[in-house]
N, C-alpha and C positions, 0 to 999 in steps of 0.2 A: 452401403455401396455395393457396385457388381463385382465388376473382374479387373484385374489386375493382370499384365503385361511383364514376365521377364525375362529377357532375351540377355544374348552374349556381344562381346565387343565385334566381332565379326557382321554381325548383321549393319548393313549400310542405312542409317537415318537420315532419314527426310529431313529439313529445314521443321523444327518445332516439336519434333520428337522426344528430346531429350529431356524439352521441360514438364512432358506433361504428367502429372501427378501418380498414376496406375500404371505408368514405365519404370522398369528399372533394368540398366545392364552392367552385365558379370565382365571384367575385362581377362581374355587372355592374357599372354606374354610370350616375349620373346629376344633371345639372346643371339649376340653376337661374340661368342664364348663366355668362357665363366664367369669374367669378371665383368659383363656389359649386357644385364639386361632391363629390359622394359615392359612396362605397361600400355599394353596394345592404345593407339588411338590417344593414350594422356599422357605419358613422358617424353616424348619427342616428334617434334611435327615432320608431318608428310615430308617435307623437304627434307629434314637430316635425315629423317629414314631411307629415301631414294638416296639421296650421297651417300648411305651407308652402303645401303645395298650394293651397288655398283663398285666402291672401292673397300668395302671390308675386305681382306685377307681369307676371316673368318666365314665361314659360311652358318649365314641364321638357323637357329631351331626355334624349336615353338613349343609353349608348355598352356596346358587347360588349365583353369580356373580350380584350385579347393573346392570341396564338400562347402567347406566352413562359409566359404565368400556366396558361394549360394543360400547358406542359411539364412547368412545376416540381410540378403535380399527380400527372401522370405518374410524375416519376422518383421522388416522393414512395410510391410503391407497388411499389416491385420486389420486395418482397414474396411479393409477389402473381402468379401463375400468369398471370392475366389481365387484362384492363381491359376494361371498358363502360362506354363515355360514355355519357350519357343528356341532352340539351339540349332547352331548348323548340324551337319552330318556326321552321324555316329563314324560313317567310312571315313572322315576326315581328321577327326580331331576323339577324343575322349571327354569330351564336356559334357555330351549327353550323359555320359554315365557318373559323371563329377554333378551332374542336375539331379538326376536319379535319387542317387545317395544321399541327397542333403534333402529331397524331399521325405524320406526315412528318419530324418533326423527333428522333425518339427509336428507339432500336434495337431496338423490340421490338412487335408486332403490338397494336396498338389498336382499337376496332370504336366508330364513333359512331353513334349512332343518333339520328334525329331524331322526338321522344316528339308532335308535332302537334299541342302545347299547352301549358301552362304554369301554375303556381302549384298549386290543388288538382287536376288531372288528372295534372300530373304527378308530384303527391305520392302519388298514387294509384299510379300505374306505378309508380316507386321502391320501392314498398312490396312491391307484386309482387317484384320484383327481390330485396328483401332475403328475403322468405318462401323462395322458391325458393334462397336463398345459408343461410337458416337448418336449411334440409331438408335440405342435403348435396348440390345440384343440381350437377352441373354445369355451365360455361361453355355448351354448347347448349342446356341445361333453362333457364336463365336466360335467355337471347336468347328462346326460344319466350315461355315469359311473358312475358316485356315486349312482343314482337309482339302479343300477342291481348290486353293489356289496352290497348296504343294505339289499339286496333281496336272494343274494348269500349268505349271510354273517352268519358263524352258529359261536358260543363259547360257548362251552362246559367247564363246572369248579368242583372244586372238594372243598367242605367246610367241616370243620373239627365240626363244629356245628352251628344249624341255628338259634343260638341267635342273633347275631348279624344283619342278616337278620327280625328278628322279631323285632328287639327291636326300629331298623331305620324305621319301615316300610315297606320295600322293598319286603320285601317276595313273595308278590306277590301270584300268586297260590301254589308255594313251603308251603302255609301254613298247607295245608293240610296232612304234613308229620309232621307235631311238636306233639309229643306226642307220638312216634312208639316207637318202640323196643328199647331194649340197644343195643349201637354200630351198629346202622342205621349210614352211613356214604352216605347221597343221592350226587347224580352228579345234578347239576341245569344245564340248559342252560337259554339263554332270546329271548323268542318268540313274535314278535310286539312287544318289545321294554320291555316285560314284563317278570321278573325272573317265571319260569314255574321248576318243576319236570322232569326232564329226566331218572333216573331210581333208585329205593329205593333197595343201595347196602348193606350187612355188613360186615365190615372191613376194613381196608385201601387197602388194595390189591385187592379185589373188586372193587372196588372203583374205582382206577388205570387200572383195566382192562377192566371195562365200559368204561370207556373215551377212550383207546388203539380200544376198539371193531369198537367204531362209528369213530372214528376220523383215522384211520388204512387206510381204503378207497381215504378218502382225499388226504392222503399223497402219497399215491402208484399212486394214479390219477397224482400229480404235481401240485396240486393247492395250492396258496400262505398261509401259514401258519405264526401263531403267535404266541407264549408263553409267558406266565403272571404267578407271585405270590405275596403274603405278607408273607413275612419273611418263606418260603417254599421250599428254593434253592435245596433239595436233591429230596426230589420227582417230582420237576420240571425238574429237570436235568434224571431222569431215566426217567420221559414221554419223554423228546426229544430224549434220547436214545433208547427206544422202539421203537420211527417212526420215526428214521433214515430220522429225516431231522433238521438240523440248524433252520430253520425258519427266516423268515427279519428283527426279533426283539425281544428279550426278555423282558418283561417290567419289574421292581420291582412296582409294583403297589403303587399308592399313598394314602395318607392321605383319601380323599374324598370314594374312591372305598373302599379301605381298612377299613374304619370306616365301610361300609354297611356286607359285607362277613367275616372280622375276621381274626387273624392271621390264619397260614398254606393253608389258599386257594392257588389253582394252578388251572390252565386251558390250554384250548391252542384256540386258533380264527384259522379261514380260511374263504377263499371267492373265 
């Protein structure tokens, strides 16, 4: 057999993902203090996660995956001719390096790749990844796709405030908007891997119409689209109905992502 697929709980899966045999994904975690944590995406559904998020006290953290839970992925696929990790962003999280080290740990050549993003962008790459694994690519035909849809790959989001972003860390260069005006509502996207500023809106309708401005293009081109929220269902739903495309996957965003951006984010990924 060829290659093998292993990605982290972060990455948003498509409808049939989960089952397919040369898949495997590593779950994050995260807490809502010491005594209340979980398994990204499998201990607790979307719904009590947003009621959490919203009336916790506790403000969430977020913990990467063991060496060890990467291994047991690994040895999970000998199968398999080959492996390709696929992780979100080293600037986000420490999983790549938690991938890393457990490919040090196992007898047989591993390749991790760091995807420079997360949840729909990198549901998007994955996808890449499997098309090219469906074709009969080989190990170097699948590395090259996944390179140039990382490359490709833009996600555009919309946050309702950037505590949450500040408060995990993550902010990234978006710091520089913390302190502006009342009802600054900014759009972020993530550049090399890093949450960045993409335009300082006011209003929500603003807001939605930056994202509509840049992402409008995408759509009318025919390139692979993706939509994502937490706890955001309505204004997610009138982004896909402004560009008038379905898109491969809607994701409800998890525990991990959602602890970093905060209820009501919405976005949408392409590549």
């Amino acid at each position: 057999m060829t290659t093998a697929i292993v990605t982290d709980s972060t990455t948003s899966l498509a409808e049939g993902v989960q089952e397919r045999p040369e898949v495997r994904t590593v779950p994050l975690s995260f807490s809502f203090g010491p005594e209340e944590t979980y398994t990204d995406k499998v201990e607790l559904a979307n719904a009590e996660f947003y009621e959490k998020l919203r009336e916790s006290p506790a403000f969430p953290t977020t913990s990467q995956p063991s060496a060890g839970a990467f291994v047991e992925a690994y040895e999970s696929l000998s199968a398999y001719d080959d492996v390709l990790v696929l992780t979100l962003s080293r600037k986000l999280s420490g999983t790549y390096d938690s991938a890393v080290t457990a490919a040090g740990m196992v007898d047989r050549p591993i390749e991790v790749v760091d995807m420079k993003t997360a949840e729909m962008g990198s549901g998007l790459i994955l996808l890449e990844a499997l098309r090219v694994i469906d074709e009969g690519g080989s190990f170097e035909e699948v590395r090259q796709a996944v390179d140039l849809a990382i490359r490709r790959c833009t996600i555009l989001f919309a946050v309702g405030t950037l505590e949450y972003l500040q408060k995990s860390g993550r902010i990234g260069r978006a710091q520089r908007l913390l302190g502006t005006a009342l009802d600054i509502r900014p759009v972020l996207s993530v550049e090399n891997g890093e949450v960045v500023p993409f335009k300082r809106t006011r209003g929500r309708k603003r807001q939605m119409a930056a994202i509509l401005e840049e992402a409008r293009p995408a759509a009318e081109a025919g390139r692979t689209l993706a939509y994502g929220h937490v706890d955001a269902p309505e204004p997610l739903a009138e982004l896909r109905e402004s560009l008038r495309v379905e898109g491969r996957f809607v994701a409800e965003i998890g525990g991990v992502v959602g602890s970093h951006v905060g209820p009501g984010a919405y976005g949408v990924a392409y590549i």
